[in-house]
C-alpha positions as CSV (number, residue, x, y, z in Angstrom):
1,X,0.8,-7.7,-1.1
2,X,2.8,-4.4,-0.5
3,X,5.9,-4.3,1.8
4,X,6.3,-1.4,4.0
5,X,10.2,-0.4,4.3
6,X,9.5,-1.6,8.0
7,X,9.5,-5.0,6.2
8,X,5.8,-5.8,7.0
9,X,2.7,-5.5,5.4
10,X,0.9,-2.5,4.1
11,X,-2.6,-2.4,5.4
12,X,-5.2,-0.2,4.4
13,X,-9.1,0.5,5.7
14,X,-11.8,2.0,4.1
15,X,-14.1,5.0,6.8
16,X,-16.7,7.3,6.7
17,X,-15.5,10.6,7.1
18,X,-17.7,11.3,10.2
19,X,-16.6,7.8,11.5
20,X,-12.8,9.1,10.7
21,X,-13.4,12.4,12.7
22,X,-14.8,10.1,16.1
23,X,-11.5,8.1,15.8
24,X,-9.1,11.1,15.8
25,X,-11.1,12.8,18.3
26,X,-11.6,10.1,20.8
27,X,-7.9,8.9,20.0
28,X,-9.4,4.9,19.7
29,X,-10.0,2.6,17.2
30,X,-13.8,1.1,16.7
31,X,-14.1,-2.4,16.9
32,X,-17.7,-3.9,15.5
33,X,-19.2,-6.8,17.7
34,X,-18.3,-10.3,15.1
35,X,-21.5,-12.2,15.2
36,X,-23.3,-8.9,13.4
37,X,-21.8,-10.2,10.3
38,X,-23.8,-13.1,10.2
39,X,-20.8,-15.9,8.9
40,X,-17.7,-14.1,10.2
41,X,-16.3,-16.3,12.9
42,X,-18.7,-19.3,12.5
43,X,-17.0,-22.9,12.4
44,X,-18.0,-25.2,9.8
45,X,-20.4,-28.2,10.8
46,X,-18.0,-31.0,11.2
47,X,-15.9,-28.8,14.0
48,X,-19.3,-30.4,16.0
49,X,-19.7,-33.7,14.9
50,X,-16.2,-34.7,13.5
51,X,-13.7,-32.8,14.4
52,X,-9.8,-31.9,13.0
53,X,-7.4,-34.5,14.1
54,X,-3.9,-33.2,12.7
55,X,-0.9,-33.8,14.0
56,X,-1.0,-31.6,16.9
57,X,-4.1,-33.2,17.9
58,X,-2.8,-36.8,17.8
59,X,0.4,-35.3,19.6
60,X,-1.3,-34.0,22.1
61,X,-4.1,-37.3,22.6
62,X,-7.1,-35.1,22.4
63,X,-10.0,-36.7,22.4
64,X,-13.1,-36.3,19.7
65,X,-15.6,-35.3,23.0
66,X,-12.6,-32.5,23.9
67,X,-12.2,-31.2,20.4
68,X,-16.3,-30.7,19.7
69,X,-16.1,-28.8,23.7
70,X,-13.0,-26.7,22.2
71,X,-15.2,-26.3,18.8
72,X,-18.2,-24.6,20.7
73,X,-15.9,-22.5,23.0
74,X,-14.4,-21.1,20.3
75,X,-18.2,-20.4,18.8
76,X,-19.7,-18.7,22.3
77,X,-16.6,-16.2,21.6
78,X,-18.2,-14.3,18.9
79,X,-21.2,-12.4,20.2
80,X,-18.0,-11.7,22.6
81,X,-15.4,-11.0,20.2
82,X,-15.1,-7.4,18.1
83,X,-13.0,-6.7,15.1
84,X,-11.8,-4.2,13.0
85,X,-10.9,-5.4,9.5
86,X,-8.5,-4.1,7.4
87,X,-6.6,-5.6,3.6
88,X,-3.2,-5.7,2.5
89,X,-4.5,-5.9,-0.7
90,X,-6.9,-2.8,-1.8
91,X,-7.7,-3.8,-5.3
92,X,-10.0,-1.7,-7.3
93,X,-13.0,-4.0,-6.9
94,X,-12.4,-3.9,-3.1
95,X,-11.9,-0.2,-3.0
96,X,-14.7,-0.1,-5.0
97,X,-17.2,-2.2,-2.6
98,X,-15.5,-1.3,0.9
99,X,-14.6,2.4,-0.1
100,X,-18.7,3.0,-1.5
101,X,-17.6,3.4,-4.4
102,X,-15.0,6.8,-3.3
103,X,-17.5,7.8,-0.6
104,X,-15.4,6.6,1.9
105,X,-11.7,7.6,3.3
106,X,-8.4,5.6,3.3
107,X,-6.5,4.9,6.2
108,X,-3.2,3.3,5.9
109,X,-0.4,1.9,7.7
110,X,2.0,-0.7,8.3
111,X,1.3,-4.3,9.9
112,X,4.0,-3.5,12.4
113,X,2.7,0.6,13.1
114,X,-0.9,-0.6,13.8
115,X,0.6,-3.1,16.1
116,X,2.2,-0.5,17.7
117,X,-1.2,1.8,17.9
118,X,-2.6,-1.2,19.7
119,X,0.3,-1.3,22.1
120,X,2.7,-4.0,21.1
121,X,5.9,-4.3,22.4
122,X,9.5,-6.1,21.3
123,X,12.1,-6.0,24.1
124,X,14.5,-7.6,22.4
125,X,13.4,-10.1,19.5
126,X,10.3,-10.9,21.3
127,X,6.8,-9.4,20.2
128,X,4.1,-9.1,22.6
129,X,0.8,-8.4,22.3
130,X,-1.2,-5.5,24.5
131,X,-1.7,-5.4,27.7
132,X,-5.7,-5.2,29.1
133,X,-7.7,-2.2,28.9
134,X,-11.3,-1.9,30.6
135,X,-14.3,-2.0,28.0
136,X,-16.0,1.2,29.2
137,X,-18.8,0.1,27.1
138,X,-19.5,-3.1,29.4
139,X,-19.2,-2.9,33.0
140,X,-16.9,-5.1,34.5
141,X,-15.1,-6.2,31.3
142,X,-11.5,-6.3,29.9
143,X,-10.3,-7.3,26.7
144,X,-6.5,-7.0,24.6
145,X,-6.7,-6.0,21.1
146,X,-4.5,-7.8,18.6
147,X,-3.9,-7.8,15.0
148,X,-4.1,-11.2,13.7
149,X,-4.8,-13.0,9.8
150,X,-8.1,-14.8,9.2
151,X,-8.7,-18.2,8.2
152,X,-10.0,-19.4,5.3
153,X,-11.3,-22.5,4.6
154,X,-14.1,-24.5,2.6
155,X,-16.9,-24.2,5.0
156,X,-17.6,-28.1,4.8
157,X,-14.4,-29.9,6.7
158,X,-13.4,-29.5,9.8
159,X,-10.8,-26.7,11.0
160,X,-8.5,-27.5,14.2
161,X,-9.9,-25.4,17.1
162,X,-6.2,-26.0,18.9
163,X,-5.3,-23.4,19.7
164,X,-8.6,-21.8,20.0
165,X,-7.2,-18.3,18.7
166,X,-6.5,-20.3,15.3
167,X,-10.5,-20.8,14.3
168,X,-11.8,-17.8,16.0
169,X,-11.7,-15.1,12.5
170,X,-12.4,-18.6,10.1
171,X,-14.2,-17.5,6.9
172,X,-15.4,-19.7,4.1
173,X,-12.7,-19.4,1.6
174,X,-15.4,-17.4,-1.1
175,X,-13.9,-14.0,1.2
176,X,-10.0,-15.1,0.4
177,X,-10.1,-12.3,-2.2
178,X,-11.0,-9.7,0.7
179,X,-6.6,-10.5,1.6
180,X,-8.3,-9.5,5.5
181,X,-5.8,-8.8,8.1
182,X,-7.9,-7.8,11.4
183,X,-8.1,-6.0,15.0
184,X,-10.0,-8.3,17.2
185,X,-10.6,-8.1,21.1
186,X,-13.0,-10.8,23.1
187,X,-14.5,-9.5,26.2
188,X,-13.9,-11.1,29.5
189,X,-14.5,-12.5,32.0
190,X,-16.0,-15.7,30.0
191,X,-18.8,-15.1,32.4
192,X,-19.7,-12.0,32.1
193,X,-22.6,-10.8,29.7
194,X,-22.9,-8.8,26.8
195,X,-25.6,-7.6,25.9
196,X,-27.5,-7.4,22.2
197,X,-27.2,-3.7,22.7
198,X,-22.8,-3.5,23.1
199,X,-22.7,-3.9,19.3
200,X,-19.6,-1.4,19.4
201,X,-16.2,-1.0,22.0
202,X,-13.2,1.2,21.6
203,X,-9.6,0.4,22.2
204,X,-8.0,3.4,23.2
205,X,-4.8,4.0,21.2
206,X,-1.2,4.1,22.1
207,X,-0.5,7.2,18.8
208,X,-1.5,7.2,15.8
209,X,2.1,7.5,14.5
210,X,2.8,5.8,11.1
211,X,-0.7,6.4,9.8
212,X,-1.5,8.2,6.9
213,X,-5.1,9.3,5.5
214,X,-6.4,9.7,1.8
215,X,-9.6,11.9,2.0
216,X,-12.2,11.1,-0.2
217,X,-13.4,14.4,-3.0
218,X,-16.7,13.6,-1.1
219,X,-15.4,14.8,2.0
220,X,-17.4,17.9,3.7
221,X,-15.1,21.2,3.8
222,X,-16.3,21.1,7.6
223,X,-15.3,17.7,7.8
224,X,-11.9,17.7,6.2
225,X,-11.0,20.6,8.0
226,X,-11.7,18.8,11.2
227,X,-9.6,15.7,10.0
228,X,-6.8,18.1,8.7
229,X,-6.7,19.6,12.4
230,X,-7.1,16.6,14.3
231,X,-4.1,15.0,11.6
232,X,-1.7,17.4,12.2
233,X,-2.4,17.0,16.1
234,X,-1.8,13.3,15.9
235,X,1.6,14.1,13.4
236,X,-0.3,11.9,10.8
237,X,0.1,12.0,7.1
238,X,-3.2,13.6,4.5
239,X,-3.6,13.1,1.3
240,X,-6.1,15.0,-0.2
């Protein structure tokens, strides 16, 4: 892992050029719908038939029947839930797989200056996370974005779901070497639908300040002349 002089993690993402251009130009980050990767999200069996009793469990006198409830809460999140996944640790295999192979673009930034693209705050010593936006993309629904670590586990044992936020980015631990930090944002109200077709919602940007972009050779001159515009609009940082 790489510090940032800000003290927190470096974070980098991997983007099609095109896909690069439609986040600059509609000043929002793209968050993908979780239950399209087929394993992201999904709670290991036991969550449902015997669940995690730590110490917070046994503090709190939760019950087996309330913990297997809190277990398939947290599941009817993800075809709710949408994420944007970013590493603090681009190796070469991962800019390999993620970044095609040099097809795709860089982005990078600190822990703390995508938190603040998101629209975190810190009067004082306290951090707090977004405040709501509207999902234009489904009538009726809200949502805050925040930046949050994954967990990793075996896949076979039970993971506590208390605090449900803890087990909703779980991943089996085979995707450890992926070092995932990620935007996510569930939809709500609970009750409300979404659709097979909202596979895709923007979250509307606070800047883009503290974000810097490596091009990839690949790049289109018509395309990295748009992202070189549209860059030094947004006061951001290319490499090229």
């Amino acid at each position: 892992m790489i510090l940032h002089p800000d003290g927190s993690m470096m974070l980098h993402h991997f983007i099609a050029a095109e896909h690069l251009v439609t986040m600059l130009e509609k000043e929002a980050f793209h968050l993908i719908r979780q239950d399209t990767y087929p394993n992201d999200g999904k709670l290991p069996d036991e969550c449902f038939t015997k669940p995690y009793r730590g110490a917070l469990e046994r503090s709190l006198g939760l019950e087996d029947e309330f913990l297997v409830s809190q277990a398939h809460a947290v599941d009817s999140l993800r075809h709710r839930t949408f994420i944007m996944s970013w590493t603090h640790d681009p190796s070469p295999a991962m800019r390999a797989m993620y970044g095609k192979n040099g097809l795709r673009c860089e982005i990078q930034a600190s822990a703390r200056s995508v938190k603040a693209m998101l629209g975190y705050s810190w009067p004082g010593r306290h951090e707090f996370p977004p405040r709501d936006q509207i999902v234009s993309e489904i009538p009726g629904g809200t949502t805050t974005a925040e930046l949050k670590l994954p967990v990793y586990s075996d896949g076979i044992g039970a993971i506590s779901v208390v605090p449900s936020t803890f087990a909703t980015g779980h991943k089996t631990a085979n995707h450890e070497w992926e070092a995932e930090a990620r935007i996510a944002a569930s939809v709500l109200p609970y009750d409300l639908e979404v659709l097979p077709e909202h596979t895709i919602i923007q979250w509307k940007a606070a800047s883009f300040h503290g974000l810097t972009v490596a091009l990839s050779p690949t790049v289109s001159a018509k395309e990295r002349a748009c992202i070189v515009q549209l860059a030094a609009f947004h006061e951001i940082s290319v490499r090229q």
